[in-house]
C-alpha positions, 0 to 999 in steps of 0.5 A: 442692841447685840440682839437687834430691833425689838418688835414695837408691844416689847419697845414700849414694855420695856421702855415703860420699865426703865421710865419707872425704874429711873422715877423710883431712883429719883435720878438719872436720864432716859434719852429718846431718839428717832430717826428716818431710816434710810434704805442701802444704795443696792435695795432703792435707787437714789432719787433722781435730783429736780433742778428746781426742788433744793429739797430733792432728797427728801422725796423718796418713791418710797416711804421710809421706816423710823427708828426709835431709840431709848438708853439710860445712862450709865449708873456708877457706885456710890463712895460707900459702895451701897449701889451696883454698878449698872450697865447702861440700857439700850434699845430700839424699834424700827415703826413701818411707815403705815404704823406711825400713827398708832405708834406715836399715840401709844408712845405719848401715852408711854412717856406721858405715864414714865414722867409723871413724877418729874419736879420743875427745875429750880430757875432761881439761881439763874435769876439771880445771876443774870440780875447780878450780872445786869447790875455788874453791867450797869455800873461799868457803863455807867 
C-alpha cells in the first residue's frame, strides 16, 4: 500500500486477479477486511456524549467512509526450489458513504466469481475425534 488507496474499478480488477491466481494454484489464503474510517480530531469535532445514548460514539454528524482491504499471503519456496518466492500482496479502496451500495453488489459478485472452485473441508477427522473422546469420556465416569 506504499502508493495508497487504489480507486474502487482497479480494487475489484485486482482483487479478481489474485481471486484467480490463488484458485489456479489450488492453495493459499485471500484475507479480506474493512473497516469504518474515522475522520482526524483537527478535520471533525468528537461528537458531544448524550447521558442516556451508551452508544453515543457511533452517531457521528457525518457520515464515515469504509476501507476495504485485501492480502494474500506470503508464498514460500518449495525444497526443490521449483516455485518462486513471491511477496505478499496488499491493497485497498477507500468507498464513500453514498457508493456503498453499488460497491458492495459489485463486491458479492467479485467474491462470488474468485471462490467458485473452493472444496468442502474434510470434517470427518473431526468426528472421529470427538467420538473417541465421547467414548473416552464415558468409560472414566463410568
Amino acid at each position: 500500500m506504499a502508493e495508497g488507496h487504489l480507486t474502487n474499478a482497479e480494487f475489484f480488477t485486482k482483487l479478481a486477479a489474485l481471486l484467480d491466481t490463488n484458485r489456479d494454484k489450488g492453495h493459499g489464503s485471500v484475507y479480506l477486511t474493512q473497516k469504518r474510517m474515522t475522520y482526524s480530531s483537527d478535520v471533525a469535532p468528537s461528537p458531544t456524549k448524550v447521558a442516556d445514548d451508551p452508544l453515543w460514539d457511533t452517531h457521528p454528524e457525518n457520515p464515515l467512509p469504509v476501507i476495504v482491504r485485501a492480502s494474500n499471503t506470503k508464498e514460500d519456496k518449495a525444497k526443490d526450489g521449483s516455485r518462486r518466492d513471491k511477496p505478499k500482496e496488499k491493497f485497498s479502496t477507500i468507498v464513500q458513504p453514498d457508493e456503498l451500495d453499488r460497491f458492495y453488489v459489485r463486491y458479492a459478485e467479485t467474491c462470488k466469481a474468485g471462490m467458485s472452485a473452493l472444496k468442502k473441508r474434510d470434517r470427518t477427522k473431526r468426528k472421529k475425534d470427538k467420538r473417541k473422546k465421547a467414548k473416552t469420556d464415558g468409560e472414566k465416569k463410568g
